[in-house]
PDB file of N, CA, C and O in Angstrom, chain B, residues numbered from 101:
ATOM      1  N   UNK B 101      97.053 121.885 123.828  1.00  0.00           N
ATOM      2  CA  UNK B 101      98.398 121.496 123.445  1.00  0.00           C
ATOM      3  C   UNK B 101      98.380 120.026 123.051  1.00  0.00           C
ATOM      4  O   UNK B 101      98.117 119.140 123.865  1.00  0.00           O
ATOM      5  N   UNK B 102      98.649 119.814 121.862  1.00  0.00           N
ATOM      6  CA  UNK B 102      99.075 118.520 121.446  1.00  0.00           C
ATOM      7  C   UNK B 102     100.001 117.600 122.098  1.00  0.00           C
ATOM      8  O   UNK B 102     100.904 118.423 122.249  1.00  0.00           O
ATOM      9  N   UNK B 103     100.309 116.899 122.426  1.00  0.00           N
ATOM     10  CA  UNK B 103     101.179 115.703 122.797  1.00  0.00           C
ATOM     11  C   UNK B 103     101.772 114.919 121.933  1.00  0.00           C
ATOM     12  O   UNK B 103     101.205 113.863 121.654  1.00  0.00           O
ATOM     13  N   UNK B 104     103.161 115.272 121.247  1.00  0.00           N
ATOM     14  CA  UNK B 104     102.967 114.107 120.095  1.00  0.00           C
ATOM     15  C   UNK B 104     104.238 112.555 120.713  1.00  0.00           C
ATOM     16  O   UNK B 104     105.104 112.323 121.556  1.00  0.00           O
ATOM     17  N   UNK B 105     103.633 112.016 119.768  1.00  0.00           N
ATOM     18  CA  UNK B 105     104.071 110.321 120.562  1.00  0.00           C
ATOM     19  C   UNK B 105     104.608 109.688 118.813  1.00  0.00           C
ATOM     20  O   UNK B 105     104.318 110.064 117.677  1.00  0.00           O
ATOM     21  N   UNK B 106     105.062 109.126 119.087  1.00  0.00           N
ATOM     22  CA  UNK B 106     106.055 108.260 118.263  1.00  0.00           C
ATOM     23  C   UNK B 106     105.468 106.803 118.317  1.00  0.00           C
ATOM     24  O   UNK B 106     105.539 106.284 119.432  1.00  0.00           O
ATOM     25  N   UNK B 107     104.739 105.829 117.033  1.00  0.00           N
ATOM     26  CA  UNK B 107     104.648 104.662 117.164  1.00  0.00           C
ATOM     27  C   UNK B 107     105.146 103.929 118.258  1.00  0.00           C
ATOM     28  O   UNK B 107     106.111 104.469 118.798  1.00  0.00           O
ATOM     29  N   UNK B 108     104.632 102.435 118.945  1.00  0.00           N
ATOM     30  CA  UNK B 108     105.229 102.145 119.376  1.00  0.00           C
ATOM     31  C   UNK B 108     105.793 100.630 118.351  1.00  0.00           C
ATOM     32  O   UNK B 108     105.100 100.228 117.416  1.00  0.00           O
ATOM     33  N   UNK B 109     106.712 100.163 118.622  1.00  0.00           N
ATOM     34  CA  UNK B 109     107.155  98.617 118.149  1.00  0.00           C
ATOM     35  C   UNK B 109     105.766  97.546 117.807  1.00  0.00           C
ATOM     36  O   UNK B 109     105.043  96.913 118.577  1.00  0.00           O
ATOM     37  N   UNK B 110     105.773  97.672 116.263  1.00  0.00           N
ATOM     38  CA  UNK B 110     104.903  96.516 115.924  1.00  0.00           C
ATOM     39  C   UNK B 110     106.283  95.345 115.706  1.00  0.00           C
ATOM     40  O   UNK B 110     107.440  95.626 115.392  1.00  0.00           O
ATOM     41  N   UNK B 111     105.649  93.883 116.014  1.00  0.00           N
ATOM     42  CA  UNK B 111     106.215  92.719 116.145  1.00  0.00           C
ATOM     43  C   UNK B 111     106.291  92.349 114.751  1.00  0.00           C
ATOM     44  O   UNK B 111     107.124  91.537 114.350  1.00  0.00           O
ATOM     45  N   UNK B 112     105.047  93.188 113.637  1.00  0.00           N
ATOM     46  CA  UNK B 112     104.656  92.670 112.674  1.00  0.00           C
ATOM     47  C   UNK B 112     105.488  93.303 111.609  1.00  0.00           C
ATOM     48  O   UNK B 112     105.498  92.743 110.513  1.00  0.00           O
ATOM     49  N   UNK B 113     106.187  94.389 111.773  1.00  0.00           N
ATOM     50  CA  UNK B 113     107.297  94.929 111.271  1.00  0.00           C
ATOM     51  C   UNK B 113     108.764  95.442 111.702  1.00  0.00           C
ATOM     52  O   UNK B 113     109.194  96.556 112.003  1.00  0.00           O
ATOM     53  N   UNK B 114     109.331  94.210 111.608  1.00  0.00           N
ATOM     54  CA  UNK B 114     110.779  94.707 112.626  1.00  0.00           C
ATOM     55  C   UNK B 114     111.930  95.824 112.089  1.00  0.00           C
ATOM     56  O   UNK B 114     112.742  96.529 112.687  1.00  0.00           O
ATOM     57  N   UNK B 115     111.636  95.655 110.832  1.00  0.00           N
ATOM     58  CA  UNK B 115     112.601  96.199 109.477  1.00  0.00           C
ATOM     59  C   UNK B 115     112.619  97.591 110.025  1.00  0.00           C
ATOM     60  O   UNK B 115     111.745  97.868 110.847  1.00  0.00           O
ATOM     61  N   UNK B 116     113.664  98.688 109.619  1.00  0.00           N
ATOM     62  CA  UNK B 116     113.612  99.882 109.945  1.00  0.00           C
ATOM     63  C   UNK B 116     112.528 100.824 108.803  1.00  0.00           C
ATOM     64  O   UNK B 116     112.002 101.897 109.097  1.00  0.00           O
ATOM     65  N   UNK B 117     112.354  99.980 107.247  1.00  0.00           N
ATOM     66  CA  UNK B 117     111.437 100.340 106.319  1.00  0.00           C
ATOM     67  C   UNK B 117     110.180 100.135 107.574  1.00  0.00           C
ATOM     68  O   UNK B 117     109.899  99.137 108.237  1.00  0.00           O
ATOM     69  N   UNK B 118     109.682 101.292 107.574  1.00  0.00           N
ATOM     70  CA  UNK B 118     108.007 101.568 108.173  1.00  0.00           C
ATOM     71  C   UNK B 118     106.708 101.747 107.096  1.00  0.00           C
ATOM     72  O   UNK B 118     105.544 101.772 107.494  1.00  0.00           O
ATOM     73  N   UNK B 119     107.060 101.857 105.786  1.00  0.00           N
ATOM     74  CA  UNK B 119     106.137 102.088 104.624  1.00  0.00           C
ATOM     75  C   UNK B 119     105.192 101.169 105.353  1.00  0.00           C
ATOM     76  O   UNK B 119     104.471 101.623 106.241  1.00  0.00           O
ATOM     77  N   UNK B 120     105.154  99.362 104.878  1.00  0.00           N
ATOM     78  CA  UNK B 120     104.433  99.032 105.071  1.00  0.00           C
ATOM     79  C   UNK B 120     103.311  98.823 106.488  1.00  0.00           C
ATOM     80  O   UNK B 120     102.162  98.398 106.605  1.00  0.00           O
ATOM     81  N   UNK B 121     104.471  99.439 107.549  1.00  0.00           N
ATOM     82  CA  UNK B 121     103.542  99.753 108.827  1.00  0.00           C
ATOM     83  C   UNK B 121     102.827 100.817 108.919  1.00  0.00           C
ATOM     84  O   UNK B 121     102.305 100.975 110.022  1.00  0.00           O
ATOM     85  N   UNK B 122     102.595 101.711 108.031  1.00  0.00           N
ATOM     86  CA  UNK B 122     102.347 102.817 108.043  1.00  0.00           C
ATOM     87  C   UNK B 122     100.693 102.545 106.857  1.00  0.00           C
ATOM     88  O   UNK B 122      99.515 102.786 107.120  1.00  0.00           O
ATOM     89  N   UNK B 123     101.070 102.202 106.096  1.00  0.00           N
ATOM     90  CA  UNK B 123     100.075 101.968 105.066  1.00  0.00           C
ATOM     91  C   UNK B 123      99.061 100.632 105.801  1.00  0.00           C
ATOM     92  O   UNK B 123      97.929 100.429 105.363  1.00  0.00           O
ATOM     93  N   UNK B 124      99.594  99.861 106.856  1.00  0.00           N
ATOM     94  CA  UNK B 124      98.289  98.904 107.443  1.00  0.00           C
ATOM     95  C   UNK B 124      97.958 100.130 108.086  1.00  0.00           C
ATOM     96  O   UNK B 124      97.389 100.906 107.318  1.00  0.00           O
ATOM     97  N   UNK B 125      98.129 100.573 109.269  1.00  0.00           N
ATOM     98  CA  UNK B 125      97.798 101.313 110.304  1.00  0.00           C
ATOM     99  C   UNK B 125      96.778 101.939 109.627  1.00  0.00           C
ATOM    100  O   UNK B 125      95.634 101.825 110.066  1.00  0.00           O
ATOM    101  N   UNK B 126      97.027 102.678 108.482  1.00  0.00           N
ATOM    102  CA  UNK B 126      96.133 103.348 107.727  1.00  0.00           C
ATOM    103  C   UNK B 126      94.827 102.342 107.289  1.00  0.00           C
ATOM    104  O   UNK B 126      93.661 102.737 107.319  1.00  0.00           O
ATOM    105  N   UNK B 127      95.217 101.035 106.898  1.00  0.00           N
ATOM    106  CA  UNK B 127      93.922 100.713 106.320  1.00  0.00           C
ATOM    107  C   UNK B 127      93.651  99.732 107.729  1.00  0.00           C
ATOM    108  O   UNK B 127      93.428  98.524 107.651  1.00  0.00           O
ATOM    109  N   UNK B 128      93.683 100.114 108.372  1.00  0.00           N
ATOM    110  CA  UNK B 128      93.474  99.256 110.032  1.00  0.00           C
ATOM    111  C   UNK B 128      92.403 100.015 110.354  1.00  0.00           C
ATOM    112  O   UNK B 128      91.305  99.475 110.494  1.00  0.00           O
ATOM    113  N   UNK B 129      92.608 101.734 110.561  1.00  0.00           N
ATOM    114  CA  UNK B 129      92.056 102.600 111.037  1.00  0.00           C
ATOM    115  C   UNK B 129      90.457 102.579 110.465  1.00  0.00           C
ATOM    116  O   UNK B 129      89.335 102.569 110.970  1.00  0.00           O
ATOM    117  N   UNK B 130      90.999 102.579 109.198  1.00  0.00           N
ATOM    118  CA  UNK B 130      89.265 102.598 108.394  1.00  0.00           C
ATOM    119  C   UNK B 130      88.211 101.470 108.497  1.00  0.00           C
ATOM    120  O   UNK B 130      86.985 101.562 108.567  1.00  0.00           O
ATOM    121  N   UNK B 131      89.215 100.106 108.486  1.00  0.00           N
ATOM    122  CA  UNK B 131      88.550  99.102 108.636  1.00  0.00           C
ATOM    123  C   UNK B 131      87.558  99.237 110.245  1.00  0.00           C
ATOM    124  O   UNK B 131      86.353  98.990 110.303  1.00  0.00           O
ATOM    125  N   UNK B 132      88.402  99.671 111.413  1.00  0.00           N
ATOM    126  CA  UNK B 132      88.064  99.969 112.593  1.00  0.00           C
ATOM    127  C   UNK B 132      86.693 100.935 112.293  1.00  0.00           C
ATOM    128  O   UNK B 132      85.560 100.640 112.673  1.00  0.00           O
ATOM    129  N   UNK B 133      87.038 102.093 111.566  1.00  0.00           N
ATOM    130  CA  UNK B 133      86.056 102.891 111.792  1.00  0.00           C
ATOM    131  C   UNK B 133      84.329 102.163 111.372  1.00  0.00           C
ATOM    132  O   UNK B 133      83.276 102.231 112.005  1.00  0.00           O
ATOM    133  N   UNK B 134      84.634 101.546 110.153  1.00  0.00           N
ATOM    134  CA  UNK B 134      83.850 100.714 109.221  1.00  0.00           C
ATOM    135  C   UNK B 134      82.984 100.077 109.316  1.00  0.00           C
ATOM    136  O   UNK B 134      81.920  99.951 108.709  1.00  0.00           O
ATOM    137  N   UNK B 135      83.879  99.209 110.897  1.00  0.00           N
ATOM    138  CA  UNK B 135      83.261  98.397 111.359  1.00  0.00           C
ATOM    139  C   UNK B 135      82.665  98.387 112.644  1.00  0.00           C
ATOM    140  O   UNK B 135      81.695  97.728 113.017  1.00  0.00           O
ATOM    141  N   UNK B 136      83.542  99.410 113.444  1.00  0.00           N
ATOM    142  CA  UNK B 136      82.915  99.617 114.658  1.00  0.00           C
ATOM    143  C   UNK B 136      82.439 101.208 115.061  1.00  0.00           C
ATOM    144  O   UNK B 136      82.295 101.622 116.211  1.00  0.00           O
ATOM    145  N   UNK B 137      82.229 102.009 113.771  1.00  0.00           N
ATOM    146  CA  UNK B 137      81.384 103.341 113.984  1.00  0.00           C
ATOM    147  C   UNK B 137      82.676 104.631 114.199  1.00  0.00           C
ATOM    148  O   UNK B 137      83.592 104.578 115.020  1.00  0.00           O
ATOM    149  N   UNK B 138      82.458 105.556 113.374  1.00  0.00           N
ATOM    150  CA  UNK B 138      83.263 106.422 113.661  1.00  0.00           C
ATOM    151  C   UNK B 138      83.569 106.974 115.350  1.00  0.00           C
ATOM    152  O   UNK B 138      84.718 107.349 115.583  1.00  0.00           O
ATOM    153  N   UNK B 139      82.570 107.013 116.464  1.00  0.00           N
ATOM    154  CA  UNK B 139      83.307 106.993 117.705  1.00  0.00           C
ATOM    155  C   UNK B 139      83.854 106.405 118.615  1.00  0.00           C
ATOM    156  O   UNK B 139      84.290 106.769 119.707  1.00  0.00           O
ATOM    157  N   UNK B 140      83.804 105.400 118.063  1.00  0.00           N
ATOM    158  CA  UNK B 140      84.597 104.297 118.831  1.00  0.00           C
ATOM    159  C   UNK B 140      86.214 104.804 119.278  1.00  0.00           C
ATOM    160  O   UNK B 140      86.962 105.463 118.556  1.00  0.00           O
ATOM    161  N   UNK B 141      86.404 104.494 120.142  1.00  0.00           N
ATOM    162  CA  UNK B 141      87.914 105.640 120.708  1.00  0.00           C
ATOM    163  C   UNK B 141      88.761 104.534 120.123  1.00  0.00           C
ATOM    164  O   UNK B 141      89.502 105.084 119.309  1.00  0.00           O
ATOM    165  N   UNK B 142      89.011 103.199 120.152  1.00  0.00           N
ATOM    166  CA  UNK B 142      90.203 102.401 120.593  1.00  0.00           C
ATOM    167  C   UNK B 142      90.677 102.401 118.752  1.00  0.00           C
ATOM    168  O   UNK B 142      91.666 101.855 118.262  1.00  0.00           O
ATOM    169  N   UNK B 143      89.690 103.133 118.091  1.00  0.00           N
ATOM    170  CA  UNK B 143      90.425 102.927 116.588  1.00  0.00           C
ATOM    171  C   UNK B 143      91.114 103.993 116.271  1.00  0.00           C
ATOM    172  O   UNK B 143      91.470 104.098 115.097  1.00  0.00           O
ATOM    173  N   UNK B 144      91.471 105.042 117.235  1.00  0.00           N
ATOM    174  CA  UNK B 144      92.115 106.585 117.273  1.00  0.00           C
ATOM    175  C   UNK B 144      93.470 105.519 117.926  1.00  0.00           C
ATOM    176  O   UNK B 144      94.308 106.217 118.497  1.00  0.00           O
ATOM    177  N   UNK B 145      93.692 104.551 117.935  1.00  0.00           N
ATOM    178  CA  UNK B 145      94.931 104.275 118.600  1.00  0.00           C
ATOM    179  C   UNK B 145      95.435 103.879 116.531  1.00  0.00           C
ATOM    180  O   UNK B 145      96.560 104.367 116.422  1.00  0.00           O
ATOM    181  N   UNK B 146      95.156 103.459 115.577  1.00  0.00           N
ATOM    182  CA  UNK B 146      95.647 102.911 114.338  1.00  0.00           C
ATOM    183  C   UNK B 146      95.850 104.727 113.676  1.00  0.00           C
ATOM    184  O   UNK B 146      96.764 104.940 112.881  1.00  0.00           O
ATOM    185  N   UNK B 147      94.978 105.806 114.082  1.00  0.00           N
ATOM    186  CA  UNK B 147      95.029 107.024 113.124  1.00  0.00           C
ATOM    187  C   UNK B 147      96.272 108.021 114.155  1.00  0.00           C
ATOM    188  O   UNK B 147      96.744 109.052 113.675  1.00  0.00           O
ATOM    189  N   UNK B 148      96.667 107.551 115.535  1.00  0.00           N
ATOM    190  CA  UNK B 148      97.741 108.083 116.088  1.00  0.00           C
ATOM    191  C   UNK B 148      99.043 107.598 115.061  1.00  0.00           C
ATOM    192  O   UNK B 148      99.750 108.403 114.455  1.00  0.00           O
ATOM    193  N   UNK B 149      99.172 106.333 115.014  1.00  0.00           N
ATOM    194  CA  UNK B 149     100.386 105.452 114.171  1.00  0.00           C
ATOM    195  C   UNK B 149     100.338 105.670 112.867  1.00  0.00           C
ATOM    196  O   UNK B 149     101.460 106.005 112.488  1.00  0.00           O
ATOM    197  N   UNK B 150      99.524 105.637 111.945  1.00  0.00           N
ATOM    198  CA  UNK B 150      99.571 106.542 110.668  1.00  0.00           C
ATOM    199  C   UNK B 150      99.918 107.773 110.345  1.00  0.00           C
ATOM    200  O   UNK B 150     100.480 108.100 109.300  1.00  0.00           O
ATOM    201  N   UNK B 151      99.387 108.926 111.786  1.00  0.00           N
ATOM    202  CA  UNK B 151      99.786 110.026 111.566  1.00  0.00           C
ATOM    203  C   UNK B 151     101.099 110.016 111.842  1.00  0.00           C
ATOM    204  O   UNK B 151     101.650 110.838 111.111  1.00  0.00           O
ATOM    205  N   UNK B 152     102.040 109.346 112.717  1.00  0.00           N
ATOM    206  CA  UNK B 152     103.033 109.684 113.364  1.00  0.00           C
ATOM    207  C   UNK B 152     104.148 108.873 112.182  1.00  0.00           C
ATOM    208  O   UNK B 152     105.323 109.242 112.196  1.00  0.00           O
ATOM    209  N   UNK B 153     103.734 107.814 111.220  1.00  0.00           N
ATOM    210  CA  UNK B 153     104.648 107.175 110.349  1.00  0.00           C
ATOM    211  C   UNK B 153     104.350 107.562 108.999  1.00  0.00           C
ATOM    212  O   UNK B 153     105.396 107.440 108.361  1.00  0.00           O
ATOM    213  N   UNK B 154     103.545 107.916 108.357  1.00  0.00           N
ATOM    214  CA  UNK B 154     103.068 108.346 107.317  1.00  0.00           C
ATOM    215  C   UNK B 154     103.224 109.875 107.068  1.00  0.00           C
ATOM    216  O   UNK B 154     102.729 110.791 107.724  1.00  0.00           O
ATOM    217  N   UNK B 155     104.159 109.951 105.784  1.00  0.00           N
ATOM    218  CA  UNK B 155     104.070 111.590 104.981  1.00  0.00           C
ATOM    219  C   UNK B 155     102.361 111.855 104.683  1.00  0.00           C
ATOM    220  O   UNK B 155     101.397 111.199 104.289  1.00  0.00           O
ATOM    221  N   UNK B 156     102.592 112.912 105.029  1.00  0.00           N
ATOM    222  CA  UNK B 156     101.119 114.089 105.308  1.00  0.00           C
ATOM    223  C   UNK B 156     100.817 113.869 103.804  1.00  0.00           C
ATOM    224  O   UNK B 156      99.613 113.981 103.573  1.00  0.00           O
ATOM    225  N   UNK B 157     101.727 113.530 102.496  1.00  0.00           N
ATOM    226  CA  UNK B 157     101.351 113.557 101.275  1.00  0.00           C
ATOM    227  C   UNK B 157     100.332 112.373 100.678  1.00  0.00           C
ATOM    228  O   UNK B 157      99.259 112.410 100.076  1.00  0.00           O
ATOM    229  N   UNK B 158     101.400 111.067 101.253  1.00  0.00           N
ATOM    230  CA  UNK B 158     100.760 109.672 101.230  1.00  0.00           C
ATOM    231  C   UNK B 158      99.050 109.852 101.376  1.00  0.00           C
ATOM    232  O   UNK B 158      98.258 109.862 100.434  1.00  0.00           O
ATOM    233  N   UNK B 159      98.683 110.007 103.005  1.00  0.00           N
ATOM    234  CA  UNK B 159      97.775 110.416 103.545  1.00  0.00           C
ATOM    235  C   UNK B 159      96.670 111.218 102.723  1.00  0.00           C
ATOM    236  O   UNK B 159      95.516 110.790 102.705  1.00  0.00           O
ATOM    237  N   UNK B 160      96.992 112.286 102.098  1.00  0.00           N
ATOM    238  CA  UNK B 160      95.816 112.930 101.647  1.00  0.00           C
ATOM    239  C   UNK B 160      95.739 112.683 100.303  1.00  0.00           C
ATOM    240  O   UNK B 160      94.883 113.229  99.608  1.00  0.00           O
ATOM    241  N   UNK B 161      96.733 111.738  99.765  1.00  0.00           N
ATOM    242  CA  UNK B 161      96.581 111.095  98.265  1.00  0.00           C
ATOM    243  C   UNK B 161      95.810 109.557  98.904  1.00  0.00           C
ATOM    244  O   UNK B 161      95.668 108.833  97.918  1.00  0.00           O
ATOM    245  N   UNK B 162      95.447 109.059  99.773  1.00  0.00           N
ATOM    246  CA  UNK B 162      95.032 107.894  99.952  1.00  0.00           C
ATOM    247  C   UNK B 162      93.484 108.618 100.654  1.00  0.00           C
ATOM    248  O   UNK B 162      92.491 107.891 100.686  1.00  0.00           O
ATOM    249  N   UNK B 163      93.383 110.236 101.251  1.00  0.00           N
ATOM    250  CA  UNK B 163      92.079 110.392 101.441  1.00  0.00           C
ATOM    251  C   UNK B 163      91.233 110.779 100.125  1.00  0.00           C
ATOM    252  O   UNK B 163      90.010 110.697 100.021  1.00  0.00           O
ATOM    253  N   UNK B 164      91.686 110.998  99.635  1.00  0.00           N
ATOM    254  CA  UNK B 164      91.087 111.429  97.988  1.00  0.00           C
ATOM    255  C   UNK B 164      90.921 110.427  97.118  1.00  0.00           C
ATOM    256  O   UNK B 164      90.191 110.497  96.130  1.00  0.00           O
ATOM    257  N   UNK B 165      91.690 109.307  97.496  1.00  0.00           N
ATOM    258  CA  UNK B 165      91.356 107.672  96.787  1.00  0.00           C
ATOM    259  C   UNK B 165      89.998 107.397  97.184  1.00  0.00           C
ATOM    260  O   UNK B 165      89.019 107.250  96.453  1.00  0.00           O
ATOM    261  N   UNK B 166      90.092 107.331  98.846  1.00  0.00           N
ATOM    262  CA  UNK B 166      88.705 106.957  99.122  1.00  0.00           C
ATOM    263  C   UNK B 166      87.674 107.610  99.242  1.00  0.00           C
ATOM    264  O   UNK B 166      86.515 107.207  99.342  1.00  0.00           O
ATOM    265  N   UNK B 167      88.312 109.232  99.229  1.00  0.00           N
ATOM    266  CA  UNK B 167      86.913 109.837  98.312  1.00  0.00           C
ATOM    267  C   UNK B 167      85.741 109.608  97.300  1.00  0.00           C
ATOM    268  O   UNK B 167      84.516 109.570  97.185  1.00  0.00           O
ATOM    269  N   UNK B 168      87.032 109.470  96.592  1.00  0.00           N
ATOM    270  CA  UNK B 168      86.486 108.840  94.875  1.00  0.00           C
ATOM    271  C   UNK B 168      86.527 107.703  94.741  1.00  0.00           C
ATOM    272  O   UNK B 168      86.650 107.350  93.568  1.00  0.00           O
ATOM    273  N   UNK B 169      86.465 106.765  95.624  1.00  0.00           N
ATOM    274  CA  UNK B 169      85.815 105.621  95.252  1.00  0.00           C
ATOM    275  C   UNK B 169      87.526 105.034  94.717  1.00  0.00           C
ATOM    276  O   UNK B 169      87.151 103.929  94.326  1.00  0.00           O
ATOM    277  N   UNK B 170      88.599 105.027  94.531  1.00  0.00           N
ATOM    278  CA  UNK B 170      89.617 104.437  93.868  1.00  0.00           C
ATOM    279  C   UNK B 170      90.790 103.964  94.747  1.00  0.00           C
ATOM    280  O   UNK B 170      91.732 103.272  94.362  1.00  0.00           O
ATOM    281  N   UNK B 171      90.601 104.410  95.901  1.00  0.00           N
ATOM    282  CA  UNK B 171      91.262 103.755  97.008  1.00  0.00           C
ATOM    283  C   UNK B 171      91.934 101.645  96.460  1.00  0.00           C
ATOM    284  O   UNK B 171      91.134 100.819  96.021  1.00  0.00           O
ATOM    285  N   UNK B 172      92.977 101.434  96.611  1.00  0.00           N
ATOM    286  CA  UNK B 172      93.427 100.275  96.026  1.00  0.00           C
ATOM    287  C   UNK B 172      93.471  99.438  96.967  1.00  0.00           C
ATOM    288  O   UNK B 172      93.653  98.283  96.584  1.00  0.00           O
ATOM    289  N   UNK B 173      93.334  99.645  98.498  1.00  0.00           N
ATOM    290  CA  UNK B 173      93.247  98.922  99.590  1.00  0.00           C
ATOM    291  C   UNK B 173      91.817  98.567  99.793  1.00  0.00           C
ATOM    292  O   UNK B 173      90.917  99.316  99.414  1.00  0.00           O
ATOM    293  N   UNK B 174      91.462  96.738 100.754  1.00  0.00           N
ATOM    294  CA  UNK B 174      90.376  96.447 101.035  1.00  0.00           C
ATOM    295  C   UNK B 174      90.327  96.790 102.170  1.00  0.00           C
ATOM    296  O   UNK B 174      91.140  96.432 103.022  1.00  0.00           O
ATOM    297  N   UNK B 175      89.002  97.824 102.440  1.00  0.00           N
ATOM    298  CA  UNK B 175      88.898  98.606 104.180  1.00  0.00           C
ATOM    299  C   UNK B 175      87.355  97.800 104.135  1.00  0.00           C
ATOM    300  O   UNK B 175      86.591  97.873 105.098  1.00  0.00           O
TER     301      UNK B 175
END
């Protein structure tokens, strides 16, 4: 059974617009993975907050960016 959880309060976005908290979290996560190895647990805390603020659409149009190499963010 899943548990689902709701972001908590970034300081770094107070605005009720979450786009741009949603789109770091995302390139937070990768950078994390990138840099500190896909099992590293504490970077599953940036892909909880992406999943939970980010449309499922965003997401798999930004996994297919970095599929192909066209991703517009620096991870």
């Amino acid at each position: 059974m899943t548990k689902l959880e709701t972001a908590p309060f970034d300081p770094r976005f107070p605005n009720q617009n979450v786009t741009r908290y949603c789109y770091q979290s995302y390139v937070d996560f990768h950078r994390c993975q990138k840099k500190r190895g896909t099992n590293y647990e504490p970077c599953n805390y940036f892909k909880k907050v992406f999943n939970s603020m980010c449309p499922n659409a965003w997401v798999e149009k930004w996994n297919d960016q970095i599929d192909s190499g066209t991703f517009p963010g620096r991870i």
